[in-house]
N, CA, C and O atoms as a DFTB+ gen file, in Angstrom:
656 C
 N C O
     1  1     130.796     111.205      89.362
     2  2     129.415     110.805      89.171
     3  2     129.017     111.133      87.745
     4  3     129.440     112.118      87.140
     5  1     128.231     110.300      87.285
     6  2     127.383     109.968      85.857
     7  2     127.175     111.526      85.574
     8  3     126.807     112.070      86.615
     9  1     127.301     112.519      84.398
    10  2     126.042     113.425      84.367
    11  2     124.645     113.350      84.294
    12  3     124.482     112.818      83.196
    13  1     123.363     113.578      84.844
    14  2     122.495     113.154      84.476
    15  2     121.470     114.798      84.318
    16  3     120.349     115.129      84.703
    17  1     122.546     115.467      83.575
    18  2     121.887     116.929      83.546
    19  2     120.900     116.918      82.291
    20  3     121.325     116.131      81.445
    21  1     119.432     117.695      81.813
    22  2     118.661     117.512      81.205
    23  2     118.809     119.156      80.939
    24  3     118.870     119.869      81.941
    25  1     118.886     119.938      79.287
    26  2     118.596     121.111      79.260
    27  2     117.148     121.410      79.969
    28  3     116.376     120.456      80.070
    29  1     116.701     122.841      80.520
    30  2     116.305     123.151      81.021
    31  2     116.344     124.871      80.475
    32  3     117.146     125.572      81.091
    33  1     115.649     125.451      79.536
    34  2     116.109     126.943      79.219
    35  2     117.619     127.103      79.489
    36  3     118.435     126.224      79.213
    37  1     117.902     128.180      79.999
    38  2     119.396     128.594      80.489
    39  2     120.475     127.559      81.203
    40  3     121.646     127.196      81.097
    41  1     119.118     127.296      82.118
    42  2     120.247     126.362      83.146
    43  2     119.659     124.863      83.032
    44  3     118.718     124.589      82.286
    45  1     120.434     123.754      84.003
    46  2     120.267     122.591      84.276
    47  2     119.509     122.226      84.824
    48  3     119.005     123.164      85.441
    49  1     118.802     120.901      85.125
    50  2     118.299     120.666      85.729
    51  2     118.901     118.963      86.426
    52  3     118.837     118.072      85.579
    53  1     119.261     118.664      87.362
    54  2     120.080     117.303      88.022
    55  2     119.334     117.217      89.451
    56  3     119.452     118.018      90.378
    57  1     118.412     115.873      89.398
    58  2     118.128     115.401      90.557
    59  2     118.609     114.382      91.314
    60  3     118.801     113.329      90.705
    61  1     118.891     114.407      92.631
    62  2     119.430     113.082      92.993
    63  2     119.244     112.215      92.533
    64  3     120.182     111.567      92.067
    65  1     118.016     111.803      92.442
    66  2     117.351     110.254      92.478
    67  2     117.848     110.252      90.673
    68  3     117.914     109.065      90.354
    69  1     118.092     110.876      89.826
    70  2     118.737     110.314      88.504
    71  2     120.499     110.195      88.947
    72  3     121.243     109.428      88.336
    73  1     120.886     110.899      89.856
    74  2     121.842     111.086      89.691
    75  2     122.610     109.336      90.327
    76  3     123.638     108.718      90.050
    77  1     121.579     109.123      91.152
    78  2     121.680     107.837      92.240
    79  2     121.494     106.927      91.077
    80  3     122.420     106.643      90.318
    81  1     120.245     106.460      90.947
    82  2     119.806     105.434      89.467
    83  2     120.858     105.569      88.815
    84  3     121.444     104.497      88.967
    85  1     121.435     106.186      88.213
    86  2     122.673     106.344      86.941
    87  2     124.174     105.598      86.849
    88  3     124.767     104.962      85.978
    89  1     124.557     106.162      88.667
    90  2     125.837     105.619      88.969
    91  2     125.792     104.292      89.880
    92  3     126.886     103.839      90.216
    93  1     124.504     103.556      90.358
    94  2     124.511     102.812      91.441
    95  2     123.695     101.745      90.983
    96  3     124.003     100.574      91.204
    97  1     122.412     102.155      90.198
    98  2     121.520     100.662      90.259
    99  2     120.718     101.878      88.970
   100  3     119.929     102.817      88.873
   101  1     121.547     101.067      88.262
   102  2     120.174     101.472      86.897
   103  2     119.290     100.756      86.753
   104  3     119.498      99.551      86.892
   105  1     117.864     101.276      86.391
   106  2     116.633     100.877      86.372
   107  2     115.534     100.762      87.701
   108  3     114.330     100.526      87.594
   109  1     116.187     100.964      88.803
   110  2     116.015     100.951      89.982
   111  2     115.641     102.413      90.574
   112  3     116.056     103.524      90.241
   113  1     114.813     102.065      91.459
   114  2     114.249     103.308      92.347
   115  2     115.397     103.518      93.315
   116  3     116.226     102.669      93.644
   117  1     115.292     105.232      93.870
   118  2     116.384     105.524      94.898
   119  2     116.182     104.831      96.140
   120  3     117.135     104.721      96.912
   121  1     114.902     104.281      96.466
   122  2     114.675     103.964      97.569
   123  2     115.141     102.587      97.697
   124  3     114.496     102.085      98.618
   125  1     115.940     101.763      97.216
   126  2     116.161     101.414      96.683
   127  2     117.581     100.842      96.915
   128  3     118.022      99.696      97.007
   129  1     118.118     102.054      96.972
   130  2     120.039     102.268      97.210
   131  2     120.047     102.345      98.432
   132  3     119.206     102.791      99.212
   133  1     121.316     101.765      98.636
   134  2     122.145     101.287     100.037
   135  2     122.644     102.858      99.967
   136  3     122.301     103.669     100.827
   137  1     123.251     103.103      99.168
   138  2     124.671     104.153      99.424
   139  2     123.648     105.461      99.737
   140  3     122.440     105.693      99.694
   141  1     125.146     106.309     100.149
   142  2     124.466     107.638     101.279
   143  2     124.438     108.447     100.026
   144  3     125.178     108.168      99.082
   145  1     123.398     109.686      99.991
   146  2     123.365     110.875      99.063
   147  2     124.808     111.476      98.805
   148  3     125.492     111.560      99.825
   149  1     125.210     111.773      98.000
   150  2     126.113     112.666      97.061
   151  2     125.797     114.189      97.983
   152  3     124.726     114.789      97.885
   153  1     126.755     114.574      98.721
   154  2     126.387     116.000      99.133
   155  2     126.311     117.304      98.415
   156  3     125.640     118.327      98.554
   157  1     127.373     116.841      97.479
   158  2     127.357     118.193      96.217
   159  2     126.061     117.769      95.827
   160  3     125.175     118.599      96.036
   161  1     125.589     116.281      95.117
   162  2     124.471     116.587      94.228
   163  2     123.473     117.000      94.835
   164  3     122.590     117.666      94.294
   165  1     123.482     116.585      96.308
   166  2     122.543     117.475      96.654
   167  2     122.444     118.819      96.780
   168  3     121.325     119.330      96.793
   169  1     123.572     119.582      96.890
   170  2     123.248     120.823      97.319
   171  2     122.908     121.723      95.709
   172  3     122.033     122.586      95.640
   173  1     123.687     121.358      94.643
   174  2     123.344     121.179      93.672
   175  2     121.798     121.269      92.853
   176  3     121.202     122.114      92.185
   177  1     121.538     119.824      93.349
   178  2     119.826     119.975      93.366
   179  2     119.073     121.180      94.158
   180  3     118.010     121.587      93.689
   181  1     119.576     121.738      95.301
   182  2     118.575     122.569      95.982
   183  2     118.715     123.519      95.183
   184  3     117.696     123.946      94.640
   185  1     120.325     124.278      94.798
   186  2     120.595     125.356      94.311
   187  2     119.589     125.474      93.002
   188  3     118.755     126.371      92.883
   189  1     119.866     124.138      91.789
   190  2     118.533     124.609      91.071
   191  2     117.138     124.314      91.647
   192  3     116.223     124.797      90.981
   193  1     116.951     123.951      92.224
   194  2     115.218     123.889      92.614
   195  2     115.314     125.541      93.249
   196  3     114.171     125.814      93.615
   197  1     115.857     126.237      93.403
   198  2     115.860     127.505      93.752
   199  2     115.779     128.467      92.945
   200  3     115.268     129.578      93.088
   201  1     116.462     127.863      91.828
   202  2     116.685     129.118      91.031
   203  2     115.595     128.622      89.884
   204  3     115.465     129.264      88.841
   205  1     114.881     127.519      90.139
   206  2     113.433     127.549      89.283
   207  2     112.531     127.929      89.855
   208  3     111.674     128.385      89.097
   209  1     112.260     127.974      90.981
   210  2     111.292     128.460      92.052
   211  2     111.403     130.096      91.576
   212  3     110.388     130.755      91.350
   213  1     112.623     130.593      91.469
   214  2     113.347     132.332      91.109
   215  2     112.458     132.266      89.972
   216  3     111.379     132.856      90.016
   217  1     112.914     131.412      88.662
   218  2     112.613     131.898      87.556
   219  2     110.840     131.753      87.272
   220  3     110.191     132.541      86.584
   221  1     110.423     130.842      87.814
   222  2     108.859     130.651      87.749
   223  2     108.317     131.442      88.387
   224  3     107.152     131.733      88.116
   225  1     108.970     132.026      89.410
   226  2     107.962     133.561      89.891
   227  2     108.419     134.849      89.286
   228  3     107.638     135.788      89.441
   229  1     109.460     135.075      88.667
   230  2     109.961     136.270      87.837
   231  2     108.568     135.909      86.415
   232  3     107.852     136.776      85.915
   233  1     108.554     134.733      86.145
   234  2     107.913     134.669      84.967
   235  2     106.017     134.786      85.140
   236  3     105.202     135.067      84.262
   237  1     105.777     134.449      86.615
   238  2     104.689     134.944      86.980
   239  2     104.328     136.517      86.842
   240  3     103.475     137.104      86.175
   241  1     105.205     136.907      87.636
   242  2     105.406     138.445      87.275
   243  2     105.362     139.466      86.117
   244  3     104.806     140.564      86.113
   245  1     106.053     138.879      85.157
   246  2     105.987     139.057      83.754
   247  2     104.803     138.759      83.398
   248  3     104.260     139.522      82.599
   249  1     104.287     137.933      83.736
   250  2     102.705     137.647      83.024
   251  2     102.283     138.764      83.776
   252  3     102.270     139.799      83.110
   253  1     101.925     138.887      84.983
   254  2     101.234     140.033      85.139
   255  2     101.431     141.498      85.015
   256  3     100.411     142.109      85.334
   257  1     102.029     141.957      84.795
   258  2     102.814     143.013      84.330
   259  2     102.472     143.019      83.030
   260  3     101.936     144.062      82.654
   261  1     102.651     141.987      82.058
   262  2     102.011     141.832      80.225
   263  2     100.020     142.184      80.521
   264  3      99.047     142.828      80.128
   265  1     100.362     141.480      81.206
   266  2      98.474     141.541      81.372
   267  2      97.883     142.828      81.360
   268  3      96.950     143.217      80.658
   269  1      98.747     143.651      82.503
   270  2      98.071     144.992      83.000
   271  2      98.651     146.237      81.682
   272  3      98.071     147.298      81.447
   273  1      99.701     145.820      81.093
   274  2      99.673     146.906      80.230
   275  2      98.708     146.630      78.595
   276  3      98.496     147.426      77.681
   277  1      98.229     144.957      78.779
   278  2      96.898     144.549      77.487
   279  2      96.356     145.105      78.391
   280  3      97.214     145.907      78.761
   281  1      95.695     145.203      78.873
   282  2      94.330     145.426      80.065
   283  2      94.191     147.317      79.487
   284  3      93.197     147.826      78.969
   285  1      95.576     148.033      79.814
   286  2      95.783     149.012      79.482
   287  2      94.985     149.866      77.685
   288  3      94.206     150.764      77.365
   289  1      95.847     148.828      77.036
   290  2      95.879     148.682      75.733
   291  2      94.206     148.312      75.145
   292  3      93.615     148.947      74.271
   293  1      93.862     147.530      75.637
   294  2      92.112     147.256      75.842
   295  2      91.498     148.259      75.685
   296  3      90.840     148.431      74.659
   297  1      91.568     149.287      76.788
   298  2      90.743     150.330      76.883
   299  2      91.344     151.770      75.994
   300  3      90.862     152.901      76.071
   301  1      92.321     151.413      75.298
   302  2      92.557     152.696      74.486
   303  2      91.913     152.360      73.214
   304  3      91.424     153.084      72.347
   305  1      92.031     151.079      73.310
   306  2      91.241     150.351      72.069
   307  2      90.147     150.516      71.803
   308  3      89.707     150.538      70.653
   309  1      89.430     150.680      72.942
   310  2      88.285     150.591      73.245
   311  2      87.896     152.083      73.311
   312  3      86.695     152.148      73.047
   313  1      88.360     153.203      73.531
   314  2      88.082     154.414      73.640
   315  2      88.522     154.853      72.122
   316  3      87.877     155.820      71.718
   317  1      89.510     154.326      71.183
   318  2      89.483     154.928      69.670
   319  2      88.365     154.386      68.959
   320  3      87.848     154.897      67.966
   321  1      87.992     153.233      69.569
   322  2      86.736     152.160      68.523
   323  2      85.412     152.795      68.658
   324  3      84.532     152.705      67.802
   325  1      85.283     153.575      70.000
   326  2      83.680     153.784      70.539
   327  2      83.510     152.601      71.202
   328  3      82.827     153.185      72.043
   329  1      83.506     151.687      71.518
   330  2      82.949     150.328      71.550
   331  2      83.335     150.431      73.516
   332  3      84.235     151.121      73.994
   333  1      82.331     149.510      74.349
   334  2      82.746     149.656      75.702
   335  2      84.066     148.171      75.672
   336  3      85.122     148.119      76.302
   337  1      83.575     147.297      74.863
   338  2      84.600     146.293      74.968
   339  2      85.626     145.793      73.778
   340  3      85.293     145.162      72.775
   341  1      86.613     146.116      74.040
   342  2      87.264     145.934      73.204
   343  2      87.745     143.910      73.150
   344  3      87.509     143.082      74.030
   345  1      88.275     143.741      72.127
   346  2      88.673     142.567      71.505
   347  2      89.635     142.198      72.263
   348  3      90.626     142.926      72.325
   349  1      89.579     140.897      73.074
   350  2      91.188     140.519      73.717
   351  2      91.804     139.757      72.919
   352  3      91.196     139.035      72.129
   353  1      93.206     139.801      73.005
   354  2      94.062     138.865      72.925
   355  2      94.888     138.360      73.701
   356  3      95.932     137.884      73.254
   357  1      94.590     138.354      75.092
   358  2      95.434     137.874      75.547
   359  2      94.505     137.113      76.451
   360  3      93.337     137.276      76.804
   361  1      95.809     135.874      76.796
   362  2      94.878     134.737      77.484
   363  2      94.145     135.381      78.610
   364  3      94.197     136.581      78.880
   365  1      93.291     134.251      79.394
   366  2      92.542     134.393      80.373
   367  2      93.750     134.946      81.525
   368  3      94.924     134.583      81.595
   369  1      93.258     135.621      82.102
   370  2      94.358     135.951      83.674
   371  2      94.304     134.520      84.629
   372  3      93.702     133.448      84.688
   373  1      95.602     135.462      85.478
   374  2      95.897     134.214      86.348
   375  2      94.193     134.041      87.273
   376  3      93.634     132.949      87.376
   377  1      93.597     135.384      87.868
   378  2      93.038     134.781      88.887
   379  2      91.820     133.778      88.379
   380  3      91.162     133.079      89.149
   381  1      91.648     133.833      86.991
   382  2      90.348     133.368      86.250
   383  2      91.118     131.313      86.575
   384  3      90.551     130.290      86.959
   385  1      92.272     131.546      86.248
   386  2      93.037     129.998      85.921
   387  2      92.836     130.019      87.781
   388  3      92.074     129.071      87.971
   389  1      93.054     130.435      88.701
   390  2      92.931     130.411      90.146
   391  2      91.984     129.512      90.727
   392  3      92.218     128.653      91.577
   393  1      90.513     129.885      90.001
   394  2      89.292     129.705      90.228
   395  2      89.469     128.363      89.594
   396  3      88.940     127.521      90.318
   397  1      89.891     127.943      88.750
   398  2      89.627     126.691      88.429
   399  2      90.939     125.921      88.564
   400  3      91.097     125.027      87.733
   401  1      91.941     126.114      89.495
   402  2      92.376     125.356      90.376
   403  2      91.906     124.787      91.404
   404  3      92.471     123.800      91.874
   405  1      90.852     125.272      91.912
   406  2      90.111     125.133      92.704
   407  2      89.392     123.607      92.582
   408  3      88.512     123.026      93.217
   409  1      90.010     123.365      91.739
   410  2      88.704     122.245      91.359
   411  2      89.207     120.958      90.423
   412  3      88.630     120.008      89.894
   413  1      90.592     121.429      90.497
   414  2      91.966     120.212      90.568
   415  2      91.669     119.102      90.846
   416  3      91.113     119.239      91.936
   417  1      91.659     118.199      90.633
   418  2      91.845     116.386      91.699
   419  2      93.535     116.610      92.299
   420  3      94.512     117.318      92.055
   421  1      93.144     115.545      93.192
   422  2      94.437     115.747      94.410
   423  2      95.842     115.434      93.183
   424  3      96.836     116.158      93.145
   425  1      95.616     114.134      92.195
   426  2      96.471     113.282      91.010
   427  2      96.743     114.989      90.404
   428  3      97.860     115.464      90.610
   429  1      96.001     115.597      89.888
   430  2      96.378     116.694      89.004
   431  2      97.193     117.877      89.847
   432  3      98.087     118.643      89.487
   433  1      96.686     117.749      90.790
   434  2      97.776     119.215      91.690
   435  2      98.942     118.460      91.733
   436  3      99.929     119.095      91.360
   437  1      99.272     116.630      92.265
   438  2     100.441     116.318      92.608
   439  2     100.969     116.559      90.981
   440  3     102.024     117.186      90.887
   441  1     100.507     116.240      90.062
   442  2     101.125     116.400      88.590
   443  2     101.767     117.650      88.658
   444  3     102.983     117.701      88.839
   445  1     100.940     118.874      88.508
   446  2     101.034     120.050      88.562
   447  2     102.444     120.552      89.184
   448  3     103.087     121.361      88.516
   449  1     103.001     120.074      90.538
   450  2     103.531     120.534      91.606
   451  2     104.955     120.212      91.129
   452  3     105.982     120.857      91.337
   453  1     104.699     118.456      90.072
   454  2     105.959     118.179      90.052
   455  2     106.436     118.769      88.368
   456  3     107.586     118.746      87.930
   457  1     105.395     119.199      87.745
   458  2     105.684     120.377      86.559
   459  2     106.475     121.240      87.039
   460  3     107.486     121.739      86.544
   461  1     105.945     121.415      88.097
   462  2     106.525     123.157      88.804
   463  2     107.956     122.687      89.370
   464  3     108.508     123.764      89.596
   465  1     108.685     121.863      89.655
   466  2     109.878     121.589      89.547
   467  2     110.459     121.131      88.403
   468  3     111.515     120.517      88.550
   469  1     110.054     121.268      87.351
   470  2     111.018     121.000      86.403
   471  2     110.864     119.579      85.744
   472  3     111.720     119.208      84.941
   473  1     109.839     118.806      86.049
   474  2     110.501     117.443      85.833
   475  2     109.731     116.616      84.458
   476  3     108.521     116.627      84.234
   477  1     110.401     116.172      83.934
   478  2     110.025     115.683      82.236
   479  2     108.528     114.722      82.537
   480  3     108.362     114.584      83.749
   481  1     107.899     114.335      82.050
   482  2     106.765     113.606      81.685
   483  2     107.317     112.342      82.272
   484  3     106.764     111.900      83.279
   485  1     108.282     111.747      81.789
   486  2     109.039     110.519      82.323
   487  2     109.316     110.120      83.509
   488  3     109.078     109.041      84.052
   489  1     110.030     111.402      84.034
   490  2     110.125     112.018      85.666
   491  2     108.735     111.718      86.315
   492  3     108.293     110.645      86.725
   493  1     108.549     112.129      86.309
   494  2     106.704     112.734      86.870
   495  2     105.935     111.646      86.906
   496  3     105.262     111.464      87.921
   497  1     105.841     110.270      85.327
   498  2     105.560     109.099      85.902
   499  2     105.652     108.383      86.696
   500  3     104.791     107.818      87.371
   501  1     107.415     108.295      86.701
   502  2     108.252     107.339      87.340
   503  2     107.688     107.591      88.979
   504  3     107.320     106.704      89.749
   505  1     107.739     108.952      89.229
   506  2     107.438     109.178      90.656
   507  2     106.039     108.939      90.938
   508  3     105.963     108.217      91.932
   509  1     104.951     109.229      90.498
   510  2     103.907     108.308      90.536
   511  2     103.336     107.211      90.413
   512  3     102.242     106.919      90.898
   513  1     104.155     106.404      89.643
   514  2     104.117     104.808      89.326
   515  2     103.045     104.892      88.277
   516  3     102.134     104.110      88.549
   517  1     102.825     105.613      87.102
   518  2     102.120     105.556      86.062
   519  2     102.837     105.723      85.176
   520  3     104.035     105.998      85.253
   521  1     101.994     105.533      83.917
   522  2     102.638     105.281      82.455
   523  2     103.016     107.218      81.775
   524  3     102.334     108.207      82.048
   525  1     104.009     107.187      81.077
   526  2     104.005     108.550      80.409
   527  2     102.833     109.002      79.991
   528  3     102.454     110.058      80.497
   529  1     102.093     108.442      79.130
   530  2     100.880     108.494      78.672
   531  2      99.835     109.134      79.679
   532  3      99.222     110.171      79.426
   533  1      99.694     108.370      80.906
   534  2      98.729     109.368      81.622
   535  2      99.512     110.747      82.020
   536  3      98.886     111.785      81.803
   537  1     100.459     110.828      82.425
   538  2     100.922     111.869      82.957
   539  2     100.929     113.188      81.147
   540  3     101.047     114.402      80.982
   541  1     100.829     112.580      80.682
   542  2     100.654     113.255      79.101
   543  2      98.921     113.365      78.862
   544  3      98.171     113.960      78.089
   545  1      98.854     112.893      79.437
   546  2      96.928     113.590      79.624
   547  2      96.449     114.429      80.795
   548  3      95.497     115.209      80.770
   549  1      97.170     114.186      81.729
   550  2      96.765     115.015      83.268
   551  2      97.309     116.658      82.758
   552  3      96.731     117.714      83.016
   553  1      98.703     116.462      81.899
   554  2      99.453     117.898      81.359
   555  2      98.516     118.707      80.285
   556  3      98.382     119.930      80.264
   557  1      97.903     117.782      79.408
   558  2      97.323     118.069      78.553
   559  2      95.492     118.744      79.490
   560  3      94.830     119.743      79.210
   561  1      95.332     118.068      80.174
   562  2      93.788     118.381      81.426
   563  2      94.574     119.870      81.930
   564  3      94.001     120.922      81.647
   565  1      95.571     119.906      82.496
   566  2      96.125     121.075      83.477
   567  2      96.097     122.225      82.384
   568  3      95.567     123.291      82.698
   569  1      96.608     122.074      81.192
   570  2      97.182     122.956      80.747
   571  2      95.459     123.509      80.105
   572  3      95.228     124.606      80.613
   573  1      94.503     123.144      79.360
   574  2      93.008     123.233      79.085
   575  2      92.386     123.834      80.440
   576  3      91.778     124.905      80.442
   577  1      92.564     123.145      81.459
   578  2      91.511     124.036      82.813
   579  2      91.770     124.736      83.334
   580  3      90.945     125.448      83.907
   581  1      93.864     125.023      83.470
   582  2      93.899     126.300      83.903
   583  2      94.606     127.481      82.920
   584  3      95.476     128.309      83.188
   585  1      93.804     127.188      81.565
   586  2      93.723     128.219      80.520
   587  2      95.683     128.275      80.075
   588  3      96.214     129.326      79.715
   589  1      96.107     127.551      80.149
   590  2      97.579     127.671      80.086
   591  2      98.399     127.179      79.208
   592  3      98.537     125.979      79.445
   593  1      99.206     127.617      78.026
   594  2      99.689     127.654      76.911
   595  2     101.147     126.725      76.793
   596  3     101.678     126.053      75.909
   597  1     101.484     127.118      78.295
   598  2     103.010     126.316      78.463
   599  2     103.112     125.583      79.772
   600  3     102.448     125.764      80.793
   601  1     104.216     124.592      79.507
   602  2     104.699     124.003      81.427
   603  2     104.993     125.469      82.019
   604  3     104.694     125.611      83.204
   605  1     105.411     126.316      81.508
   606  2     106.411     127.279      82.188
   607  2     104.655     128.063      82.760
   608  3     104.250     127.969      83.919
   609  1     104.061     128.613      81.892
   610  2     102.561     128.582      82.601
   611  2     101.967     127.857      83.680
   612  3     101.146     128.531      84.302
   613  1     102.159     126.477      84.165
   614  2     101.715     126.062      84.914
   615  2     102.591     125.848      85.923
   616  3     102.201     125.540      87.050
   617  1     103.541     125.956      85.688
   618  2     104.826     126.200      86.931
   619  2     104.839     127.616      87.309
   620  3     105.598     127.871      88.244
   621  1     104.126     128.686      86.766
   622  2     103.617     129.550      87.221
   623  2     102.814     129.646      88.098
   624  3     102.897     130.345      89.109
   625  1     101.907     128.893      87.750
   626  2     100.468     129.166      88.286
   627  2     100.731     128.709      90.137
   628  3     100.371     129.253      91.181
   629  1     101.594     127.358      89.806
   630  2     101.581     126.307      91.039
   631  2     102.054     127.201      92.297
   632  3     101.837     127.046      93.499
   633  1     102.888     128.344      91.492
   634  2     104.068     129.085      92.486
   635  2     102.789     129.793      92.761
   636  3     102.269     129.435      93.818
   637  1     102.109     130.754      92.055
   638  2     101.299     131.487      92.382
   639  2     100.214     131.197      93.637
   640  3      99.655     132.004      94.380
   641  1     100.122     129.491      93.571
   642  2      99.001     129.017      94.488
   643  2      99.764     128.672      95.873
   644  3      99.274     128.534      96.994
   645  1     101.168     128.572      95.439
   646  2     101.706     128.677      96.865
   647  2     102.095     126.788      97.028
   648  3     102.695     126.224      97.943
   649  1     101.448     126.163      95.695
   650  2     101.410     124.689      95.849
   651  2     103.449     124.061      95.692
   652  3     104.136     123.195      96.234
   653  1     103.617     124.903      94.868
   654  2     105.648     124.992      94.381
   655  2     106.027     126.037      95.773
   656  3     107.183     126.413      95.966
């Protein structure tokens, strides 16, 4: 079978449905194909959708863990300055980005969800039947409302909401 692996940080990322499109009917949707799933690629695919699910909640973690020792750092700041509030630098917290998940459109959580697996702008169209372009504004909306700097931020967040 075709490679249809995309860097991804450390590891890969290979979904069926590229892996299907690639070797069977290019340009074409999986739904689409006669032929039966690839069992490696599938298991393949689960193994990384697992081990991004791993790394997007290790990296949740890390955010909070960074947070609580600024949070820390805040108030020493704040106790050498005199001052009751000290100066942040660090982004808004998760539960602040929480609150305004809350208030998502259904289009932006499904965006969101398929961030949180890994999947390119291109990806993410294709599966919605829209142009890159919107899906490059819904990323650009997600990443502004829920205060968030990176995909890897919002593939955070999604895990956090339980939506990944």
């Amino acid at each position: 079978m075709p490679s249809t692996e995309a860097p991804s940080g450390n590891s890969r990322v290979l979904t069926w449905s590229a892996a299907v499109q690639a070797e069977h009917r290019p340009g074409r949707g999986v739904t689409d194909c006669p032929c039966p799933p690839d069992e490696a690629a599938i298991a393949r695919a689960a193994r990384l959708r697992a081990e991004l699910r791993e790394a997007a909640s290790a990296a949740a973690q890390a955010a909070e863990r960074a947070r609580s020792i600024a949070d820390l750092l805040d108030e020493a700041v704040a106790a050498l300055t005199g001052t009751d509030n000290a100066p942040s630098l660090v982004p808004t917290p998760l539960s602040a980005a929480r609150h305004e998940a809350d208030r998502l459109s259904a289009r932006e959580r499904e965006v969101l969800v398929l961030v949180a697996e890994g999947r390119t702008n291109k990806a993410i169209a294709e599966a919605l039947f829209v142009s890159p372009n919107t899906i490059k504004t819904h990323i650009t909306s997600l990443l502004h409302k829920l205060r968030a700097d990176s995909r890897v931020q919002l593939a955070a967040i999604a895990t956090q909401y339980g939506l990944y």
